[in-house]
C-alpha atoms as a printed R data frame, in Angstrom:
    type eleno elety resid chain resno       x       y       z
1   ATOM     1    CA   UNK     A     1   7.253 -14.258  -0.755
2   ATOM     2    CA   UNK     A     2   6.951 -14.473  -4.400
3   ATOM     3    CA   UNK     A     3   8.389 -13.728  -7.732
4   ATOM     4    CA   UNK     A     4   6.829 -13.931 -11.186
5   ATOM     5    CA   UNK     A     5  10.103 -12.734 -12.917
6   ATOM     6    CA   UNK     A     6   8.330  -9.137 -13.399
7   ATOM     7    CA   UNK     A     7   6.739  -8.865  -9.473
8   ATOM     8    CA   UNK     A     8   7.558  -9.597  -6.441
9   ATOM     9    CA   UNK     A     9   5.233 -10.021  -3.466
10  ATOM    10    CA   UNK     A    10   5.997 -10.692   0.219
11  ATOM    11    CA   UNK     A    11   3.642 -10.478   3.244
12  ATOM    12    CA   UNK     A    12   5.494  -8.742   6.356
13  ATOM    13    CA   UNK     A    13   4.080  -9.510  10.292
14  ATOM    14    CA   UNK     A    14   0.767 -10.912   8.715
15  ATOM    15    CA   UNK     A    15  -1.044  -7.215   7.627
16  ATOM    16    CA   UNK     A    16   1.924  -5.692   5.418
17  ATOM    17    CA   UNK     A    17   1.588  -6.378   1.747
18  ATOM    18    CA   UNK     A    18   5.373  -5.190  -0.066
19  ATOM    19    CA   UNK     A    19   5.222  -4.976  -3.665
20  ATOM    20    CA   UNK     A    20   7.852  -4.301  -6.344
21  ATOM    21    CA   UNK     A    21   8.498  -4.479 -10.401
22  ATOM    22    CA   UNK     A    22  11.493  -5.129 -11.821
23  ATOM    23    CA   UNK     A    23  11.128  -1.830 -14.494
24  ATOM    24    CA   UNK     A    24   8.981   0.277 -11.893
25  ATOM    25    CA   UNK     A    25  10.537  -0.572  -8.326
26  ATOM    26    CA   UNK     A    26   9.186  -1.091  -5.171
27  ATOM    27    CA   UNK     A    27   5.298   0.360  -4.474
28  ATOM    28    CA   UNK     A    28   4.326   1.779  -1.115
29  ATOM    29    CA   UNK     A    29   3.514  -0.716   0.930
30  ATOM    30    CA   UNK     A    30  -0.257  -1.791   1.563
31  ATOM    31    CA   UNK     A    31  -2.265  -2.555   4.576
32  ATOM    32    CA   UNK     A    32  -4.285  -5.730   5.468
33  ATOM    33    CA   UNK     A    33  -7.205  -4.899   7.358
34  ATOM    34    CA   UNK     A    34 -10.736  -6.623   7.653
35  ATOM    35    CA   UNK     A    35 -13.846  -5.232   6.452
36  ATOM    36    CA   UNK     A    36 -16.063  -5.758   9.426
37  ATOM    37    CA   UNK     A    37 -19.564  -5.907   7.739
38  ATOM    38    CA   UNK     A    38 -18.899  -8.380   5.768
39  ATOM    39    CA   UNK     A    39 -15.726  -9.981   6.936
40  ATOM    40    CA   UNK     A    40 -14.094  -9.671   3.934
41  ATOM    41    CA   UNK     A    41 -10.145  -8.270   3.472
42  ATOM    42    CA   UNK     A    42  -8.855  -4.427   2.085
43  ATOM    43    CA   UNK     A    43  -5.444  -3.659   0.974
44  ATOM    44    CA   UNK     A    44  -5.440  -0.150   1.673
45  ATOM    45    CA   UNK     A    45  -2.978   2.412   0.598
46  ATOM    46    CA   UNK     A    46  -2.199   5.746  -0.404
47  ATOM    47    CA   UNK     A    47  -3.623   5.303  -3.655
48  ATOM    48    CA   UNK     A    48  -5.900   2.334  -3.749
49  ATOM    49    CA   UNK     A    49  -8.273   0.187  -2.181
50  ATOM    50    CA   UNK     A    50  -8.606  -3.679  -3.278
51  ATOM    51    CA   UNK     A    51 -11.240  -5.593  -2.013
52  ATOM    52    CA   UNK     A    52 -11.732  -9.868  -1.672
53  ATOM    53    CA   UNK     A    53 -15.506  -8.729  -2.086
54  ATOM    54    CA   UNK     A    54 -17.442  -6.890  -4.227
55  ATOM    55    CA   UNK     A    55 -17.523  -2.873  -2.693
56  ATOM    56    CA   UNK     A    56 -20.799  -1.410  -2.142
57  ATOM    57    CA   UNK     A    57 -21.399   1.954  -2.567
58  ATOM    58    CA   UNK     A    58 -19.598   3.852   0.088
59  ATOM    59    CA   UNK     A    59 -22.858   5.692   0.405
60  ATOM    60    CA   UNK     A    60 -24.687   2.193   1.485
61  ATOM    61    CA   UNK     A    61 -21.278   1.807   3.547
62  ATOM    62    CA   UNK     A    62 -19.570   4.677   6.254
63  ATOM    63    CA   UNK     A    63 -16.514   2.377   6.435
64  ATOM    64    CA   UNK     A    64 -15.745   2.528   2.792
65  ATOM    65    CA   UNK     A    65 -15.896   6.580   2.504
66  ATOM    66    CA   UNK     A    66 -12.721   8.046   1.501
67  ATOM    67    CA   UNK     A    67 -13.110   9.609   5.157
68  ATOM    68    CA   UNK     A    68 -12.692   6.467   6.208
69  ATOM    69    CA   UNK     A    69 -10.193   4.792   4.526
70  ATOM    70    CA   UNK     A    70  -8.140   7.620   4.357
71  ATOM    71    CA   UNK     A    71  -8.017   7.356   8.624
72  ATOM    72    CA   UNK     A    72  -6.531   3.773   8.090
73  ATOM    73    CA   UNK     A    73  -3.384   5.179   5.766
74  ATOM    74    CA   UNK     A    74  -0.399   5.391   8.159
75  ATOM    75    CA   UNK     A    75   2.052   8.291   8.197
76  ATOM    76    CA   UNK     A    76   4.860   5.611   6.872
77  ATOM    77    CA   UNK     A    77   2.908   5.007   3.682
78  ATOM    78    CA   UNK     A    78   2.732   8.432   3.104
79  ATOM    79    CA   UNK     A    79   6.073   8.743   3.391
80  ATOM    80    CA   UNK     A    80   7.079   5.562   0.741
81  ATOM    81    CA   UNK     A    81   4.418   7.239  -1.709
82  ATOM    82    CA   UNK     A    82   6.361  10.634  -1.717
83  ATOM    83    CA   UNK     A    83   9.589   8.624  -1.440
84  ATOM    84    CA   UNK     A    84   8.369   6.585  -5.177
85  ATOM    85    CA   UNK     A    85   6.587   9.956  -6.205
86  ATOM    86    CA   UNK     A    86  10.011  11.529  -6.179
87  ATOM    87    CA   UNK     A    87  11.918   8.548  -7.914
88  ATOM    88    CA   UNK     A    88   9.896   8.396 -10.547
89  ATOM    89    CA   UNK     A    89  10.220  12.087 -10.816
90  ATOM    90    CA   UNK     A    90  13.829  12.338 -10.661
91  ATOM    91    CA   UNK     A    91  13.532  14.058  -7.184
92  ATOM    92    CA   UNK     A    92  14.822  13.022  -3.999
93  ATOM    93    CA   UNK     A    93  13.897  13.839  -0.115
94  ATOM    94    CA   UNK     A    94  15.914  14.301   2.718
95  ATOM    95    CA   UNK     A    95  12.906  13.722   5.613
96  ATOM    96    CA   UNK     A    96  12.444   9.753   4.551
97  ATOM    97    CA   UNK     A    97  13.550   8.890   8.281
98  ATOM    98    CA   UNK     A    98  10.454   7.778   9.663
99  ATOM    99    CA   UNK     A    99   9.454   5.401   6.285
100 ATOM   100    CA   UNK     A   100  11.165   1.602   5.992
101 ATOM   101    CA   UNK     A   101  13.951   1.111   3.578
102 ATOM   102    CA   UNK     A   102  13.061   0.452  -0.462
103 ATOM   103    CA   UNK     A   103  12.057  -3.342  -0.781
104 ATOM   104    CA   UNK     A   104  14.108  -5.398  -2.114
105 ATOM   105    CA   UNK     A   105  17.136  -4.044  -1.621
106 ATOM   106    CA   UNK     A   106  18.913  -5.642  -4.820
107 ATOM   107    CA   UNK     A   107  15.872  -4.656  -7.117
């Protein structure tokens, strides 16, 4: 766990990255996953992909189509993306049951 004053960063069960600004709130969570080929690590989500490498093509590469990577975003993360989508909007939705509470809770 980590805060810069601004951010705040903590790694949940080893995989989970949880991410949240102290103007802009918490961001859907990201995934940790390996990139097989070359070993390196993704944080996936619903709207990104960071790499610890430099990304080929994903021509040159079927795991890094947007086919792929959209396989590895779970139903939860869709679910926190609508859930900041609406925030930020002013909106708010009723079917957040199946997506983890806002992190932090105080922020």
């Amino acid at each position: 766990e980590a805060w810069d004053g601004l951010m705040w960063w903590r790694l949940e069960g080893g995989s989970l990255l949880r991410v949240s600004h102290a103007q802009l709130g918490a961001f859907p969570a990201e995934r940790l996953v390996r990139h097989p080929p070359s070993w390196g690590y993704l944080f996936t989500s619903p709207w990104a992909v960071y790499a610890s490498f430099p990304l080929s093509r994903a021509d040159d590469d079927a795991s890094l189509t947007d086919r792929a990577l959209g396989r590895s975003v779970e139903p939860w993360q869709w679910a926190e993306a609508a859930r900041y989508n609406e925030a930020a909007a002013g909106e708010s939705s009723s079917d957040d049951e199946d997506a983890p509470p806002p992190f932090p809770a105080g922020v």
